[in-house]
C-alpha positions as CSV (number, residue, x, y, z in Angstrom):
1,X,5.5,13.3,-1.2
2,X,3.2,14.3,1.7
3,X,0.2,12.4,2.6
4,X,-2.7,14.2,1.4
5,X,-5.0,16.5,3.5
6,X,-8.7,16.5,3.5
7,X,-9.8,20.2,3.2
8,X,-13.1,21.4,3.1
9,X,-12.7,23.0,-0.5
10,X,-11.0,19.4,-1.7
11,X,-12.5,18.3,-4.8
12,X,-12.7,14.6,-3.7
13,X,-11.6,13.2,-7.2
14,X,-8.5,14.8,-6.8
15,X,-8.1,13.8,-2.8
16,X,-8.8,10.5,-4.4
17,X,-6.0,10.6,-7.3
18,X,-3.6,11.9,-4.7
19,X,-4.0,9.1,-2.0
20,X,-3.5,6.3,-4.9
21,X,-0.3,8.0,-6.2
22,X,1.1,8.8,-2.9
23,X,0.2,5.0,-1.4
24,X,1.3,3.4,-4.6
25,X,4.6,5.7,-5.2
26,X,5.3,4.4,-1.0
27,X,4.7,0.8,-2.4
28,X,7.2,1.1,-5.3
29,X,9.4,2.7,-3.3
30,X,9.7,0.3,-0.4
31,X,9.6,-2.3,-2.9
32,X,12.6,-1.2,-4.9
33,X,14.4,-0.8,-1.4
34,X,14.1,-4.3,-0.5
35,X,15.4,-5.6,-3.8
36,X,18.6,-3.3,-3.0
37,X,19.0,-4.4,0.4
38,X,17.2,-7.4,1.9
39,X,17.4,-6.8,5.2
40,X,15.0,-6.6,8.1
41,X,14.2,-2.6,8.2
42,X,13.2,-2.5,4.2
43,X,11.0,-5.6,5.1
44,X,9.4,-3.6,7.4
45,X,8.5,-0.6,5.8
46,X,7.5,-2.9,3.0
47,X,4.9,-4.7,4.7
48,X,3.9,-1.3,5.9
49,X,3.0,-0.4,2.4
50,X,1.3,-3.3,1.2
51,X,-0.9,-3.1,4.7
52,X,-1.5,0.6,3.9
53,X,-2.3,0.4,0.3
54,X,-4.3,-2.8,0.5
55,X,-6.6,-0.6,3.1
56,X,-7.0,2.1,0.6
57,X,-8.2,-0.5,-1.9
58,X,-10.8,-2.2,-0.1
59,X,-12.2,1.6,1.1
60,X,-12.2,2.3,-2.7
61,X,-13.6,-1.1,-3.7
62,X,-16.3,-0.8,-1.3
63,X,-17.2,2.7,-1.6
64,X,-17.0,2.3,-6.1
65,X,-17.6,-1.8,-6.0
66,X,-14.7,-1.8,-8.4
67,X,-14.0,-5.6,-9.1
68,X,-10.3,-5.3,-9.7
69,X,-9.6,-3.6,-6.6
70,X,-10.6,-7.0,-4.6
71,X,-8.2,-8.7,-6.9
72,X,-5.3,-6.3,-6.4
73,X,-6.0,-6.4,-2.6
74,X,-6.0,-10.7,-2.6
75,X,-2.5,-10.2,-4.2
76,X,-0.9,-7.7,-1.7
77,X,-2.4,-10.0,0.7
78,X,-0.6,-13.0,-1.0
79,X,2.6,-10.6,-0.7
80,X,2.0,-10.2,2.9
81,X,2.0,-13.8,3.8
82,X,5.3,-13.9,2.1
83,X,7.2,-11.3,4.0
84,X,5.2,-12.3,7.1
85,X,7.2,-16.0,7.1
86,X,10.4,-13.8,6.4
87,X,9.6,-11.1,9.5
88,X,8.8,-14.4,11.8
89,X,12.4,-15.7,10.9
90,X,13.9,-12.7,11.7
91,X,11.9,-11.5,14.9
């Protein structure tokens, strides 16, 4: 799945619907990776996700004030810490 492209004709509902499937579909991904193999690169690109998607949720949550979104985001934060104690041990 590509990252979506802002183009001038882009309906912005759509560019919207396309940048939550494509950031959560990378944070599913990574996250079934790391239950497969543990190891420091799938750590990586997971925390890569949760960064990422986290982002697009507080742009969303700010821009639609959307009180769930502020939840979802202090949970992926919560998973950051997590990993971040993991990443230290193995830098």
């Amino acid at each position: 799945m590509k990252i979506p492209a802002l183009e001038i004709e882009t309906n912005y509902d759509e560019f919207i619907s396309k940048s939550i499937d494509y950031y959560l579909d990378r944070y599913l991904t990574n996250y079934k990776k790391i239950k497969e193999e543990f190891a420091e690169t799938p750590v990586h690109d997971f925390r890569v996700s949760i960064r990422r998607f986290s982002a697009l949720c507080f742009m969303l949550e700010e821009i639609f004030h959307i009180s769930y979104l502020d939840e979802l985001r202090k949970s992926l934060k919560q998973q950051l810490r997590v990993f971040s104690k993991l990443r230290d041990t193995q830098v």
